[in-house]
N, C-alpha and C positions, 0 to 999 in steps of 0.2 A: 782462611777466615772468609766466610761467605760476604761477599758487597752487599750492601743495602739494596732491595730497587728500588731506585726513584723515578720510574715508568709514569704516568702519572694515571690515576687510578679515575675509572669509569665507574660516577658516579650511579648510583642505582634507581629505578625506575621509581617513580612516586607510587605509592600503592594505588592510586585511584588514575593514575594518567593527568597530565595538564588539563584543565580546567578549559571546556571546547567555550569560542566568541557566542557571545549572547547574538540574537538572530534581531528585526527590527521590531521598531517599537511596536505598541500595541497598535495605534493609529496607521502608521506606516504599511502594518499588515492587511488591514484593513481595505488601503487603498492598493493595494497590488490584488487584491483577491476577488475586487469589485470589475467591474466593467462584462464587456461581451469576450468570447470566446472567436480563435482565430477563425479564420473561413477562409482554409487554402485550398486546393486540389487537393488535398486529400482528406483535409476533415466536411467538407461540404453537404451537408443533406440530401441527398439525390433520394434515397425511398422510405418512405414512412416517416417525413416531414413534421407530422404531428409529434412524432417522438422523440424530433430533435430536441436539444434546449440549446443554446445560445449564450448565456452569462455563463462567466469563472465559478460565481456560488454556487453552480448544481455540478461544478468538477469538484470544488473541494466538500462539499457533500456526498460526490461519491465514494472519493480519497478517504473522508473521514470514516465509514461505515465500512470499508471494504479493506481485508487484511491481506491478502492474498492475491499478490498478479500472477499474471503472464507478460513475460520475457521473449519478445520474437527477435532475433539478428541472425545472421548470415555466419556460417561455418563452414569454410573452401566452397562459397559460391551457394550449399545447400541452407534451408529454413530451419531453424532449432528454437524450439518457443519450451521454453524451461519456468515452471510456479517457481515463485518465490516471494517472501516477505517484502514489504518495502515502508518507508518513510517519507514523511513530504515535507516540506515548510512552501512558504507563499510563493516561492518561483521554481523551485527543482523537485523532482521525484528522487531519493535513492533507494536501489537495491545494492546487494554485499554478498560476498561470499570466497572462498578461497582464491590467490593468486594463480592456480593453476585450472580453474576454472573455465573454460572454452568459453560460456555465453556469457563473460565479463572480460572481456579482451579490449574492448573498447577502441576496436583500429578505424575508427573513424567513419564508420560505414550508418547507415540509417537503422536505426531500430523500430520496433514498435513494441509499446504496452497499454497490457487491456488491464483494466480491474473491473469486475462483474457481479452481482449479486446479484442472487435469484431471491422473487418475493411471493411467488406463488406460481401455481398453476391457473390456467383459465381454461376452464373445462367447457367449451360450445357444444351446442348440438349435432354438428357435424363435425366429421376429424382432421374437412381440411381448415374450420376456424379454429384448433385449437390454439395453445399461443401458451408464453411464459410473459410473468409480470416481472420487471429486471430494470436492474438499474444498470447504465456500464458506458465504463469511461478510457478512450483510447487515445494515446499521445506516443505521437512522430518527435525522435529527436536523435541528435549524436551523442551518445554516451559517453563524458569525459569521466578517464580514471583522477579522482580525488585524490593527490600527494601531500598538499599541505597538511600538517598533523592536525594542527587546529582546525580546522575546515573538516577534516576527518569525522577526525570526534565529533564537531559539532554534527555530523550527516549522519553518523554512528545513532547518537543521541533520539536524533528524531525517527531513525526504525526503532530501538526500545520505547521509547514512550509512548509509541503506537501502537503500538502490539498491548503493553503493559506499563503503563502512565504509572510512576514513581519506582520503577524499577531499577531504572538508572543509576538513581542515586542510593538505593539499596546493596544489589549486588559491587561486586570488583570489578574495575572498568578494566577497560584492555590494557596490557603491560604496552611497552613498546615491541617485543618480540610477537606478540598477537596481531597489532595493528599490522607489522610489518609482512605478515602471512593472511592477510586480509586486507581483499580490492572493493574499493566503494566505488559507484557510478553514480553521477551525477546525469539526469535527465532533465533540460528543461520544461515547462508549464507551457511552453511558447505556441504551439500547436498543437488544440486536442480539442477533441469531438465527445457529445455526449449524447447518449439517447436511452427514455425511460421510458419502460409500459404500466400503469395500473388500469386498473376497474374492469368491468365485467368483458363476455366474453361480444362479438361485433355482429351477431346473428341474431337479435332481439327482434328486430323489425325484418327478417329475412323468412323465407316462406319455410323455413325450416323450423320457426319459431311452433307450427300447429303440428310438430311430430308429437309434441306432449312429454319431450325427454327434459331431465334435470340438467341445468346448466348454470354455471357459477364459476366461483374461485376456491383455490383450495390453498388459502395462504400459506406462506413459511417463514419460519424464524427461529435463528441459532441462540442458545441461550448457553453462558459460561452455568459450570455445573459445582460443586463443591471442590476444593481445592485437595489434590491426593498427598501428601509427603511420601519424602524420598525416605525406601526403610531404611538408609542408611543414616538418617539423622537421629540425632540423640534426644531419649524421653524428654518430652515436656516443649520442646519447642514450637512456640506459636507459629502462625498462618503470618506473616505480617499483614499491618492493615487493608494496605494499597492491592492486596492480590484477593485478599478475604471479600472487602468491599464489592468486587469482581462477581463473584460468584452468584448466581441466581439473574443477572442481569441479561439482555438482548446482548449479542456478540459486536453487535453496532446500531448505530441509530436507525429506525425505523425510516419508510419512505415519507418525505417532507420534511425530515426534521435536521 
């Protein structure tokens, strides 16, 4: 006669994952995202001054418009600067990606990431004014590997909503077998530098001005495009709102906003 087992049985993962901690309040955020930007030895202005900025608001204005970093750390001694998505709340950047990953090892060594947007060309009269209109934002920190679940998820959280604000809570969130094949790094806000170009090109009043050539800007901007479905989804199924909404919009807020 076969024994019972009374092994005690591994309950099963929530379908949506635990519920990640709310982040601070609305005021709270407020006042962590205000003030001046560090001024270390490495984020300090030394050329083109004028394009420094100074406040937190024009880092998280960059953060907010820009989708796509670069990744710099150290792999046996050599530079490996890997794009990759990321997410922010008012003191840490994350980026994510698989456990065996090289440029998410996080053994404690200095990183660097940039996030950049290009906002045009500035087309001068001569080719050694020309120049790009850009935004771009780079922050020195140590990358700690994220274990707490909760803390996870919540770090989790804020790359989706970035990318695609109410998606989160749309899709299936991570099982626990997902989370645990996926390393989050945490970057701090703590030291970062910003510099931004706009307007025309710096040869107006230069004697190159009487060659009689056209000179300006040749702006740029990403714009999401209509939503495609997967052929493998079944007739009739809508766009949901939050992606449809999407569509036709700037891919991030324009410069100043």
């Amino acid at each position: 006669m076969t024994q019972p087992d009374h092994k005690p049985q591994r309950k099963p993962d929530p379908p949506h994952g635990p519920e990640p901690r709310h982040g601070p309040e609305p005021g709270a955020a407020a006042a962590v995202a205000a003030g001046p930007l560090s001024a270390t030895r490495r984020t300090r202005h030394r050329r083109l001054r004028a394009q420094g900025r100074t406040e937190r608001a024009e880092l998280f204005a960059v953060l907010r418009a820009g989708f796509i970093a670069h990744l710099g750390v150290l792999d046996d001694g050599a530079p490996m600067v890997v794009p990759t998505v990321y997410g922010f709340d008012e003191q840490h950047l994350y980026v994510h990606g698989s456990v065996a990953s090289k440029s998410l090892a996080a053994d404690d060594s200095l990183a660097c990431v940039t996030v950049t947007l290009v906002d045009g060309l500035v087309l001068a009269r001569s080719v050694f004014e020309h120049a790009i209109n850009y935004r771009s934002a780079m922050i020195y920190a140590r990358p700690r590997a994220v274990t707490d679940p909760q803390e996870k998820l919540a770090g989790l959280r804020c790359v989706s909503e970035h990318l695609a604000p109410g998606q989160w809570d749309y899709a299936r969130r991570p099982n626990r077998k997902e989370l645990a094949a996926t390393r989050l790094l945490a970057l701090t806000l703590d030291e970062a530098s910003v510099k931004i170009r706009s307007g025309p090109p710096d040869d107006g009043d230069s004697p190159d001005a009487a060659l009689g050539r056209w000179a300006g800007e040749l702006p740029l901007q990403a714009r999401w495009q209509q939503p495609l479905p997967d052929p493998a989804l079944p007739a009739g199924l809508p766009v949901p709102a939050h992606i449809q909404a999407m569509a036709g919009r700037d891919s991030g807020p324009p410069p100043g906003q």
